[in-house]
C-alpha positions as CSV (number, residue, x, y, z in Angstrom):
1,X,0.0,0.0,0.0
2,X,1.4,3.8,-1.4
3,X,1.6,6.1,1.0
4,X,-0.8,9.0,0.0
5,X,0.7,12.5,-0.6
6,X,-1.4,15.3,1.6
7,X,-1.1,19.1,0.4
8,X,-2.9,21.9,1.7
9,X,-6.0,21.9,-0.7
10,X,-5.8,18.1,-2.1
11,X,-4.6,14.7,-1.2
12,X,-3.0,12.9,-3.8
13,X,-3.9,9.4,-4.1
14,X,-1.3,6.6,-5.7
15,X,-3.6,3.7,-6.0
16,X,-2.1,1.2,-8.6
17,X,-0.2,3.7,-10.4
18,X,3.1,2.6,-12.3
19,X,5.1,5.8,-11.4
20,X,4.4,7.0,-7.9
21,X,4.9,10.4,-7.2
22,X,8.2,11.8,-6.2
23,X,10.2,14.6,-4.5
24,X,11.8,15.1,-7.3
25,X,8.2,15.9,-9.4
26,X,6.9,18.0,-6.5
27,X,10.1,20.6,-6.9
28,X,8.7,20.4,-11.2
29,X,5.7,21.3,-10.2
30,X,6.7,23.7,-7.8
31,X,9.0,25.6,-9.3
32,X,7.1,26.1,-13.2
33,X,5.3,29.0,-13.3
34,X,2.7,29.3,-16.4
35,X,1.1,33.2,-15.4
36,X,0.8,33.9,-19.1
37,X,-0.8,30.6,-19.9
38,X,-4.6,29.6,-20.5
39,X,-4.0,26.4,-21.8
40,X,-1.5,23.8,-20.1
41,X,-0.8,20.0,-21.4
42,X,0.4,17.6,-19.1
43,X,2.8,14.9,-21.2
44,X,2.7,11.5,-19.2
45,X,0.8,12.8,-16.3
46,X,0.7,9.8,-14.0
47,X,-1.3,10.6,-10.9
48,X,-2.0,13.8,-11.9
49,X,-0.3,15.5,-9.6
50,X,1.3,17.8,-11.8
51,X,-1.7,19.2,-13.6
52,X,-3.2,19.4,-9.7
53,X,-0.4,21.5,-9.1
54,X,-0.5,23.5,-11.9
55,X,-4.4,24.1,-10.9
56,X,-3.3,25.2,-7.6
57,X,-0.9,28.0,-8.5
58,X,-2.7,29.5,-11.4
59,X,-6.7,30.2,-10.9
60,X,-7.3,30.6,-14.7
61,X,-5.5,27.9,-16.8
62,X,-7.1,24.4,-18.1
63,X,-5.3,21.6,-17.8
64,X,-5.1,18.6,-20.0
65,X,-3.2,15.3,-18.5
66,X,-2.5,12.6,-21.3
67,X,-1.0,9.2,-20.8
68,X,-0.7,6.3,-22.5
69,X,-0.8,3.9,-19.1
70,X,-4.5,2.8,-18.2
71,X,-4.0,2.7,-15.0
72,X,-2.4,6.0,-14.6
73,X,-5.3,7.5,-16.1
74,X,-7.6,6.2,-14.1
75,X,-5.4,7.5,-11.0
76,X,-5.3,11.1,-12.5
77,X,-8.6,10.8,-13.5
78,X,-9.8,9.9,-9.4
79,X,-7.5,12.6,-8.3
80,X,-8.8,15.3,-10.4
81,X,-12.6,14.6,-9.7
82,X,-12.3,14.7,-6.2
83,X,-10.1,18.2,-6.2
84,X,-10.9,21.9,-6.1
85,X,-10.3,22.0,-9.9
86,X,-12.3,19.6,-11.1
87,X,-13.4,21.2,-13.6
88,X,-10.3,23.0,-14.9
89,X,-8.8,19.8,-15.5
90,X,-9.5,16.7,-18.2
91,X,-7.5,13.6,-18.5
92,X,-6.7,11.5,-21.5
93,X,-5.9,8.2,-22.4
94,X,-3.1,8.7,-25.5
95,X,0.3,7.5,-27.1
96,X,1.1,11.4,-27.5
97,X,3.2,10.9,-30.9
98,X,0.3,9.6,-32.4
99,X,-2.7,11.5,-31.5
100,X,-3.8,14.5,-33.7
101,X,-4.6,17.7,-31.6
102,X,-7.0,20.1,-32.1
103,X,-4.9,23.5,-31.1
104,X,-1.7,23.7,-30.0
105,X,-0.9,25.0,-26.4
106,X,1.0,27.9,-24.0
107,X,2.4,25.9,-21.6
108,X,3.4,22.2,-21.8
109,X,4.6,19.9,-18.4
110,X,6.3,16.8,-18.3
111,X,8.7,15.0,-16.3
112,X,9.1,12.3,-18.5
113,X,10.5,8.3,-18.3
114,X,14.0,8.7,-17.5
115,X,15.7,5.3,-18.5
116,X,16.2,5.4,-22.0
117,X,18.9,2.7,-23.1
118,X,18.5,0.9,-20.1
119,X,17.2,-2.5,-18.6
120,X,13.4,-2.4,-19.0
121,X,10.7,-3.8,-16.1
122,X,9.4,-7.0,-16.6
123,X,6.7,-5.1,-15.9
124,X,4.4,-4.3,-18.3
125,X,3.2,-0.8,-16.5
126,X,6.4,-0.1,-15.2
127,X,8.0,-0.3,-18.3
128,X,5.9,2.2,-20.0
129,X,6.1,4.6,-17.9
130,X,9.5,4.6,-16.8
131,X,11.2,3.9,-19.5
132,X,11.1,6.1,-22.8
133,X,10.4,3.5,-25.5
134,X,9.2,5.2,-28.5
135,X,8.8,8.6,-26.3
136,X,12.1,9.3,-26.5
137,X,14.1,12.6,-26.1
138,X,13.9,12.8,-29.8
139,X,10.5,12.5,-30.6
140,X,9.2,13.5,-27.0
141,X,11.4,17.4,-27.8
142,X,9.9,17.2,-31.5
143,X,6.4,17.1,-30.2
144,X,6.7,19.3,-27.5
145,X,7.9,21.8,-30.7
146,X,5.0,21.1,-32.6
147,X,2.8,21.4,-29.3
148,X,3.6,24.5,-28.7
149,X,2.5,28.2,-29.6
150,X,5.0,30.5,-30.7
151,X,5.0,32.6,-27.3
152,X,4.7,29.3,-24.8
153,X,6.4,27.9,-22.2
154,X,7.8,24.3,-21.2
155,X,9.1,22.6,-18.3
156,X,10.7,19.4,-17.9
157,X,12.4,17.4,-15.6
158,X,15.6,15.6,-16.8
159,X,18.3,13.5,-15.2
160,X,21.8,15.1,-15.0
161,X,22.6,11.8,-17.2
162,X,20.6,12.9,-19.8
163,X,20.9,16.5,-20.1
164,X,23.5,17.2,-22.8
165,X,21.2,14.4,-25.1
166,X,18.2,17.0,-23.9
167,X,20.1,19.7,-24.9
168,X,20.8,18.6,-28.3
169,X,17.4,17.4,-29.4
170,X,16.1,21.1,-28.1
171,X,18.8,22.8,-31.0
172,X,17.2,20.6,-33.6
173,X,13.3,21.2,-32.5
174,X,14.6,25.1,-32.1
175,X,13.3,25.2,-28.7
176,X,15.9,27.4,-25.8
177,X,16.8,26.8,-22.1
178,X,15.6,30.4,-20.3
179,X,16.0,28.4,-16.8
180,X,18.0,25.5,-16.0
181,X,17.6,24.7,-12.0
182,X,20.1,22.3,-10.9
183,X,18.7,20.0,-8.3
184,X,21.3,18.5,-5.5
185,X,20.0,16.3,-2.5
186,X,22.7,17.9,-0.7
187,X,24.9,20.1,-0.7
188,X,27.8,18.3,-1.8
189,X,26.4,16.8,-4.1
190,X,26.3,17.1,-8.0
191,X,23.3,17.1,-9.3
192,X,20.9,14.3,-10.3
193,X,18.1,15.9,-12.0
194,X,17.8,19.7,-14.0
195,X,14.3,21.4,-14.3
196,X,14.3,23.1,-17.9
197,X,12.7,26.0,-18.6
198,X,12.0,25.7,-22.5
199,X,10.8,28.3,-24.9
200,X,10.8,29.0,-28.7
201,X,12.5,32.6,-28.2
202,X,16.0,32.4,-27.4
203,X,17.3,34.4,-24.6
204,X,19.8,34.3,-21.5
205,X,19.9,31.7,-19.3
206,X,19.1,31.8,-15.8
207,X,20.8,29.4,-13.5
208,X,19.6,28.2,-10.6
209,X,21.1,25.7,-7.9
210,X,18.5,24.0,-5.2
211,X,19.3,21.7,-2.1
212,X,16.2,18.9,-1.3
213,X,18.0,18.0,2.2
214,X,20.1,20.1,4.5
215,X,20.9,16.6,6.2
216,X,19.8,12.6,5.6
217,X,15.7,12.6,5.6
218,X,16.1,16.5,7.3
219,X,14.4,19.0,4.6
220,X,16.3,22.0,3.5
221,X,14.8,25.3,4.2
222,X,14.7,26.2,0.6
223,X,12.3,22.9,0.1
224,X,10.1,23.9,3.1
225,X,9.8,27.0,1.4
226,X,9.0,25.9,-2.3
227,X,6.7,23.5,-1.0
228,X,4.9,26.1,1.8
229,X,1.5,26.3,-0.6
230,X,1.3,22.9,-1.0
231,X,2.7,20.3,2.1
232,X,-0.2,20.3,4.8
């Protein structure tokens, strides 16, 4: 049995859900920002929790969640219904790549499956959604490009392992880095994962460096802080 994840306004529920939600995804979801946006798209969206978020920190914007997992959808689709923003938020069962979209959007999430070229689960729902498959930096960069409206915005999560492959693909779907946090689990660490600020105008980077624990299972203060609006 999952542990369930209370915030302030909403209590995510992990049910049967192949990826389970993560520090890591809370500091995503945290941290991007979409006060321009009205329409936000949610790549792999898992529990939800992202889109919940997103629904959280910015009163106006619809939220679409896709995923190609059954059973992910059907957790996103429980957490939505039974949150404040309900009806701010729809959830679809999709292989991305292949669906046709109506419009395109001004913000796109995703913190997508991270072991590309590695040993897959014998797991069926496992394997999908953590590892890249045919979703992988390649196309998943390419269809965030095509996703996306001139003006809009994108943030991903990607390990430090594969950033420079990130990196590349963006040059080739002409999408730029405007923020590039680098997340540590301590201070002496390097770090594991990036959040990526994406957009289609190119412009200086901002760098940012955040700590997740000041000691073993001790929360930094810049954590508590992030997290302030949404931990109960």
């Amino acid at each position: 049995m999952r542990n369930n994840f209370r915030f302030k306004q909403f209590e995510i529920e992990q049910l049967d859900a192949p990826m389970p939600v993560t520090t890591d995804a809370c500091i995503l979801g945290a941290i991007a920002k979409f006060d321009t946006c009205a329409d936000v798209l949610d790549i792999g969206c898992g529990t939800g929790l992202l889109g919940l978020m997103v629904a959280q920190n910015h009163a106006k914007v619809q939220i679409t969640g896709v995923d190609i997992q059954p059973q992910s959808v059907k957790t996103a689709i429980y957490n939505a219904q039974k949150s404040p923003w309900k009806d701010r938020i729809s959830i679809k069962e999709m292989d991305v790549l292949s669906e046709m979209f109506l419009s395109q959007f001004d913000g796109i999430i995703c913190n997508p499956p991270f072991f590309e070229n590695q040993l897959a689960s014998a797991m069926e729902g496992k394997r999908l959604a953590r590892h890249t498959g045919n979703l992988n930096y390649g196309n998943l960069i390419k269809k965030i490009s095509e996703l996306l409206l001139p003006h809009g915005i994108v943030w991903l999560l990607v390990p430090n392992l594969h950033v420079e492959i990130v990196f590349g693909e963006m040059k080739k779907a002409n999408l730029y880095v405007t923020e590039n946090w680098h997340i540590k689990s301590m201070a002496n660490k390097a770090p594991h994962v990036h959040v990526l600020k994406l957009e289609k105008l190119e412009r200086a980077v901002s760098t940012f460096e955040f700590i997740t624990y000041s000691h073993v299972g001790v929360r930094s203060e810049q954590l508590n802080h992030l997290m302030q609006e949404f931990y109960l």
